[in-house]
C-alpha positions in Angstrom: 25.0 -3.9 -12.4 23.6 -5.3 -9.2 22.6 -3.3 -6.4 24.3 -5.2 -3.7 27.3 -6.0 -5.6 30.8 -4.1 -4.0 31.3 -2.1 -7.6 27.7 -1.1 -7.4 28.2 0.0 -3.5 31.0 2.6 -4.5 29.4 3.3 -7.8 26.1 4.7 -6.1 28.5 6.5 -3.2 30.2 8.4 -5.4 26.8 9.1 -7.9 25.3 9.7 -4.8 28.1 12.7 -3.7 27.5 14.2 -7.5 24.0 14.7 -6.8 24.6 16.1 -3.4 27.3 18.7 -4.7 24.7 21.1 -6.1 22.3 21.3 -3.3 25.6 21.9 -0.6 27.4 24.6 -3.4 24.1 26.4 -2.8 23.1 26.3 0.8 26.8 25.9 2.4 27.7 29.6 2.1 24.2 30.7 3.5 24.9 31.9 6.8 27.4 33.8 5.8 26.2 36.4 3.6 26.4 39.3 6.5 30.2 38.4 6.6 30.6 38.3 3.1 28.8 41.0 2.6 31.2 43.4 5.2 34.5 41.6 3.8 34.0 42.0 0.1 32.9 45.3 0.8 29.5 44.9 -1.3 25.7 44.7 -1.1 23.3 42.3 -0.1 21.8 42.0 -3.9 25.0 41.3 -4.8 25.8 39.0 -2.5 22.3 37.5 -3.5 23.5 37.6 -6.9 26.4 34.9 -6.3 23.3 32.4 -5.5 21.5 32.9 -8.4 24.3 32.5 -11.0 25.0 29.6 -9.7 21.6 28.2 -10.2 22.1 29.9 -13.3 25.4 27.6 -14.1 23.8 24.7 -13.2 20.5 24.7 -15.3 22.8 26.1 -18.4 25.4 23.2 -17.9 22.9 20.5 -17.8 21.5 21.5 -20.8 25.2 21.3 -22.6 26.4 18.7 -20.8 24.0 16.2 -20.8 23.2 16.1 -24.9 26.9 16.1 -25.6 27.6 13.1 -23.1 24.8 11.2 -25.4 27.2 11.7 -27.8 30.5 11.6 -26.2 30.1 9.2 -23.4 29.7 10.1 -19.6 32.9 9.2 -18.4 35.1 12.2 -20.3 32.6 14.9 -20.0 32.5 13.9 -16.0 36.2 14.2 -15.6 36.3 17.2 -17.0 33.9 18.7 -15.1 34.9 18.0 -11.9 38.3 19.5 -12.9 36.8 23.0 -14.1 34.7 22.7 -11.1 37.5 21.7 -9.0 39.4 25.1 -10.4 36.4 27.2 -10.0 36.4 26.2 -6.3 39.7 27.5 -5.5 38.7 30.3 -7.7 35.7 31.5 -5.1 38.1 30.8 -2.0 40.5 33.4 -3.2 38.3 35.5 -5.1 39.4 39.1 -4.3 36.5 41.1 -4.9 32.6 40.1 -5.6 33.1 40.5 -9.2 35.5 37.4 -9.1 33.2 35.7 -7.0 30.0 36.0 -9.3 31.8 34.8 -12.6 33.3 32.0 -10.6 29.7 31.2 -9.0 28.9 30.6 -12.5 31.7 28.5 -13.6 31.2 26.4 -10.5 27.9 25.8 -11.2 28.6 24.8 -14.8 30.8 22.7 -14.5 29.8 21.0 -11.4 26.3 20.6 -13.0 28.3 17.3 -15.2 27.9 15.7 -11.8 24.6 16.2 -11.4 23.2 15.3 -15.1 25.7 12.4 -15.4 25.0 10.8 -12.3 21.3 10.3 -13.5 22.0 9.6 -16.8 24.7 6.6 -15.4 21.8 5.3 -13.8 19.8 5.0 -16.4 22.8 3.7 -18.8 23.2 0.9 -16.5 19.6 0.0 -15.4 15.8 -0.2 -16.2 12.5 -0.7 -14.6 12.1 -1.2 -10.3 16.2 -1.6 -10.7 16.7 1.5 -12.1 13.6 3.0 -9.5 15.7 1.5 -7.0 19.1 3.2 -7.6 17.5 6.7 -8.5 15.6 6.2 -4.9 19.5 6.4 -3.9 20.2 9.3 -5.2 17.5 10.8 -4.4 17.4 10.3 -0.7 20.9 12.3 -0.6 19.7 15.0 -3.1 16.5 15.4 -1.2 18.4 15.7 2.5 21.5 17.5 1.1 19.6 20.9 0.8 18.2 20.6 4.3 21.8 19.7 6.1 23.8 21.6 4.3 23.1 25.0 6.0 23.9 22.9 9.1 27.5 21.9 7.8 28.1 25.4 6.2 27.2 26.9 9.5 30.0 25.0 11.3 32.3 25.0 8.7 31.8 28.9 8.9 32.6 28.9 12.6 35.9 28.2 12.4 37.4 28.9 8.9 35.0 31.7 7.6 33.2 32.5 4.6 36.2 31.3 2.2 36.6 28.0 4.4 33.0 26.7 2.9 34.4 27.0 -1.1 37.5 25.3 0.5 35.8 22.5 1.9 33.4 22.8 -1.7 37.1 22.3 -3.5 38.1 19.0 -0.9 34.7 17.6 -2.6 35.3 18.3 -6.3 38.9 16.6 -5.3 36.9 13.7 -4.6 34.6 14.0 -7.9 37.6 14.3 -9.7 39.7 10.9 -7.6 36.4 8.8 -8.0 35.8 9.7 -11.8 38.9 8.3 -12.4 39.2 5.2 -10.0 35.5 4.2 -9.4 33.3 5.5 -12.8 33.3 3.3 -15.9 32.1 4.3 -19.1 28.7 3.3 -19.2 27.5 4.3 -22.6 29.2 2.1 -25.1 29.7 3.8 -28.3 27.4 2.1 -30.6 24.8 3.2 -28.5 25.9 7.1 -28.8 24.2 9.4 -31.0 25.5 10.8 -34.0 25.1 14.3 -36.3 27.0 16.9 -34.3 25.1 20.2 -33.0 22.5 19.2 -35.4 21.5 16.0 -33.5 22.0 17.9 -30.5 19.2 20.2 -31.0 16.8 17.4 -32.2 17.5 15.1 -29.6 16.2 17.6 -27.1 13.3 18.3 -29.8 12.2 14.6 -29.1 12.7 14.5 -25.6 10.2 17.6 -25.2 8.0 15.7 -27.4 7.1 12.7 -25.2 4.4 13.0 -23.1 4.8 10.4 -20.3 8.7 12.1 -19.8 7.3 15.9 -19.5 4.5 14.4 -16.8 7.1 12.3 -14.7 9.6 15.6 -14.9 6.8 18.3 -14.0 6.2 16.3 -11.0 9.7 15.7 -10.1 11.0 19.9 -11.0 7.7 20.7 -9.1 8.2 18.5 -5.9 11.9 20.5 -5.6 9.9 23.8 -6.2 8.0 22.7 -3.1 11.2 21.8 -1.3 13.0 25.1 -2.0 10.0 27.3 -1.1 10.3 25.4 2.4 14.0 25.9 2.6 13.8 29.4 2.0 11.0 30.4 4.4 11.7 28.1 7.2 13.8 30.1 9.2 11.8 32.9 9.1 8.8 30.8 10.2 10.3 28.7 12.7 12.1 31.7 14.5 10.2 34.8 13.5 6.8 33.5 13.9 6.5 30.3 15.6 9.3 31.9 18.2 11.6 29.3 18.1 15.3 29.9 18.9 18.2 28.7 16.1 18.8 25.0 18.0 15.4 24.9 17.8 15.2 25.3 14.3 18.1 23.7 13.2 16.9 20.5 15.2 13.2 20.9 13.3 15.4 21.5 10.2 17.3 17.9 10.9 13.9 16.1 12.0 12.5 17.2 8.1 15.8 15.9 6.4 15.1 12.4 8.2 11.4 12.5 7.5 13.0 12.8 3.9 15.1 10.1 3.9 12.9 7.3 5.9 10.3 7.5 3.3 13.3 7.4 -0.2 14.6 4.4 2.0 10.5 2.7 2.3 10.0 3.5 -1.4 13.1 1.8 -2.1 12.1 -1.1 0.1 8.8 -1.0 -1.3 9.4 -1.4 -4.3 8.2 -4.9 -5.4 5.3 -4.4 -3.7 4.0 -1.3 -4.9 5.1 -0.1 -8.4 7.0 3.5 -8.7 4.3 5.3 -10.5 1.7 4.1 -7.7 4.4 5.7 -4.7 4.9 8.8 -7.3 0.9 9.1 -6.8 1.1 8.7 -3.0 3.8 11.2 -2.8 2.1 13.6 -4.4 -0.9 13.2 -3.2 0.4 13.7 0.1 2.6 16.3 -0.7 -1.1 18.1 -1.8 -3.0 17.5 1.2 -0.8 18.4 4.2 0.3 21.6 2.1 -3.6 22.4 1.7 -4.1 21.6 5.5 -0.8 23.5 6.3 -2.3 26.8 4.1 -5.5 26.3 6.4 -3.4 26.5 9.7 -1.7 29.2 8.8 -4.3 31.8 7.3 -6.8 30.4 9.8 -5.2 33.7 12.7 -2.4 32.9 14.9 0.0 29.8 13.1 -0.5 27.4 16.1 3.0 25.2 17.1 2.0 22.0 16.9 0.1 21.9 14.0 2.1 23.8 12.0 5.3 21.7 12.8 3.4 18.1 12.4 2.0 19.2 8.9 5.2 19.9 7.3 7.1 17.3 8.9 4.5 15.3 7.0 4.2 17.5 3.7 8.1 17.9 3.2 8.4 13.7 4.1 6.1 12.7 1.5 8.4 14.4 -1.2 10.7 11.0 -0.5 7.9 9.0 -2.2 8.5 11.5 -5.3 12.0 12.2 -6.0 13.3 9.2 -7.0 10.3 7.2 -8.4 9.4 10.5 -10.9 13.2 10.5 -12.1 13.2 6.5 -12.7 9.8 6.8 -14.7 11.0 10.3 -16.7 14.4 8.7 -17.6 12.9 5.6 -18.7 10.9 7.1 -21.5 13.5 8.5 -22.7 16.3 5.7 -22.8 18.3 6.4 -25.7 18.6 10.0 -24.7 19.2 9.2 -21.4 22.1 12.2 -20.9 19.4 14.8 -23.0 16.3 14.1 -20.1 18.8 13.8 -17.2 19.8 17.5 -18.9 16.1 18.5 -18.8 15.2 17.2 -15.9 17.5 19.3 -13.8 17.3 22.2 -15.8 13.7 22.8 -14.6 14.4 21.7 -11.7 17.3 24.6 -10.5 15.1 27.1 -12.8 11.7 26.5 -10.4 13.8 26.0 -7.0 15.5 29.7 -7.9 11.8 31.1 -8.7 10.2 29.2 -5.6 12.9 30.7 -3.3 12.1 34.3 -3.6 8.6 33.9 -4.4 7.8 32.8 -0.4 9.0 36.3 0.9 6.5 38.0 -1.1 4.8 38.7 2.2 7.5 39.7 4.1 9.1 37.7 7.3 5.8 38.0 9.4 4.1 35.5 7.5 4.0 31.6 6.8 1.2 31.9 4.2 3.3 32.3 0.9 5.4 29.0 1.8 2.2 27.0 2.2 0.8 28.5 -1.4 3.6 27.7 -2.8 4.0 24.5 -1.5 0.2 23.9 -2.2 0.6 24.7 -6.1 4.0 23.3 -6.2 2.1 20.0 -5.2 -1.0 20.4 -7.4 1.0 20.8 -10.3 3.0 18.2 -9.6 -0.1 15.6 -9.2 -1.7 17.3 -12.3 1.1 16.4 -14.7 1.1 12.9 -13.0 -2.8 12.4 -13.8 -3.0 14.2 -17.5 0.5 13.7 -19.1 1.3 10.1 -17.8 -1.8 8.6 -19.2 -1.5 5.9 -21.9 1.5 5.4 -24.2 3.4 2.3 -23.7 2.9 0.0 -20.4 5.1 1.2 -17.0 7.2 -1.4 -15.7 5.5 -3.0 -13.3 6.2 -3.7 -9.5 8.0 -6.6 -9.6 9.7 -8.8 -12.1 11.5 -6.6 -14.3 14.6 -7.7 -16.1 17.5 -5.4 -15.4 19.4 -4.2 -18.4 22.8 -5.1 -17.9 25.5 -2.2 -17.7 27.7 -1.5 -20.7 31.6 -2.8 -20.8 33.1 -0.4 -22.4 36.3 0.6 -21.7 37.0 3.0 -19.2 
């Protein structure tokens, strides 16, 4: 697979919309938990308790999902998904009561998490080395703006068709998973390449993923680099309208600027690479993403959290996260290759399991204060360049910057 070729164009559009159906199934439906509170008759915790089982879904589903499409292929288990996520979509829309609504939070999160594990683990059926960097840079540009816009579309969504109007519009986009799983995704994991032994294999499969080192260090620093995106998402509006005084455009501009500081550096580390290998941008990423959260902690415990400073430093902490995303996932993947589906599993696993602990873990302090979001930012960050320095070391050579050989995708039938 090429990246300019037409296939390879709608192939990465519609990887690209699996990875981005996670991040808006969790942040669409934000602005409307007052509403849904009142309609459904319910509590707040409750209400809160829709978000974290689908988090919940998603980290459990990847973990299923992803072993057994090692086995199965990544076609079947895809489709299938996308029509149990489909369902569960239509389920929340009509969902009389917030009993309804939680089990079918779940089920949507399940089941929609075979988009987001399969869509990595395509990538990594299909490609190797900078190639592979290339395409997970990709992906990772939409997963890493999707959280940030996505309160922005569910707000206007909201607007005019309500709280229930979001999991319609959620339902339109598993229509699509389900239309472009059949149409546009090829099986890309021929089957003498599958692994055999039933639940057995299952189990050690994972066992030997866990077990190499280089994969844990690239996957710490990718699940961490969310963590520190989460914590941000959470506390923003809090910070940008309850202490730095700024009204909702205001914020929701600020918000938009962040999401583009995102995706200019995934598109330069994409461009880059050939010049400067993935692990070496994986270090500058988190590097970065280390010093402007320390800088951004010194701001804000220093008395009043000044404007200016305060907006440049996490336009700049946040941006450097572009650097991190999809270089870490290439790197972690391509340790693991003959498990691809098992580490794609992993990988996002962690990854909704530390963005549903970062979340609540910035409003330890309450809404009067931006000092929680920079710590966990900062130690987001510092573990993130830890695992990079101690875990990464040695092993087998990295590909490097330029001049890798592209494996070519399987042609198995679809």
């Amino acid at each position: 697979m090429t990246t300019t070729s037409k296939a390879s164009v709608s192939l990465m559009t519609m990887l690209a919309l699996l990875s981005a159906l996670g991040p808006f199934a969790i942040d669409m439906y934000l602005p409307a938990f007052p509403q849904m509170m009142q309609d459904l008759n319910t509590t707040a915790a409750s209400i809160q308790l829709t978000l974290t089982t689908f988090m919940l879904g998603m980290a459990v589903g990847q973990l299923v999902i992803g072993p057994l499409s090692d086995q199965f292929g990544r076609r079947k288990p895809l489709l299938i998904g996308a029509l149990a996520c489909l369902a569960a979509s239509v389920l929340c829309a009509v969902a009389p009561n917030i009993e309804t609504l939680i089990g079918m939070r779940f089920l949507q999160g399940f089941a929609g998490a075979a988009g987001v594990v399969l869509a990595r683990a395509i990538v990594s059926d299909s490609a190797r080395g900078v190639h592979a960097a290339k395409q997970f840079g990709i992906l990772m540009a939409v997963g890493g703006i999707a959280p940030v816009l996505s309160p922005l579309a569910g707000g206007g969504v909201i607007g005019f068709a309500g709280w229930r109007g979001v999991f319609w519009a959620l339902a339109v986009l598993n229509l699509l998973m389900v239309i472009g799983s059949i149409t546009i995704v090829k099986e890309s994991l021929p089957r003498e390449h599958r692994s055999k032994g039933g639940v057995k294999e299952l189990f050690a499969s994972t066992g030997r993923v866990l077990g190499n080192r280089r994969y844990l260090g690239f996957t710490f620093a990718f699940a961490f680099a969310m963590a520190a995106m989460f914590g941000y998402i959470s506390a923003s509006p809090f910070v940008y309208q309850n202490i730095l005084g700024l009204n909702p455009t205001a914020f929701s501009l600020l918000f938009a600027v962040n999401a583009l500081g995102i995706t200019i550096t995934s598109v330069v580390g994409v461009k880059l690479i050939g010049t400067l290998s993935p692990l070496r941008m994986t270090y500058i990423g988190a590097s970065g993403l280390v010093v402007f959260s320390a800088g951004l902690l010194a701001v804000v415990t220093a008395g009043n959290t000044p404007l200016f400073p305060t907006l440049a430093l996490l336009f700049l902490a946040i941006s450097s996260l572009g650097f991190i995303f999809g270089n870490a996932a290439a790197l972690a993947t391509d340790q693991v290759k003959k498990y691809a589906g098992t580490g794609s599993a992993v990988m996002g696993a962690l990854q909704f399991t530390l963005a549903a602990i970062a979340s609540p873990l910035v409003g330890l302090a309450g809404e009067g204060s931006a000092t929680p979001m920079a710590i966990v930012m900062l130690v987001a960050g510092g573990i993130a360049l830890l695992s990079l320095i101690t875990l990464t070391r040695g092993g087998a050579p990295l590909p490097a910057a330029a001049g890798q050989e592209e494996r070519q995708p399987a042609t198995a039938s679809r």
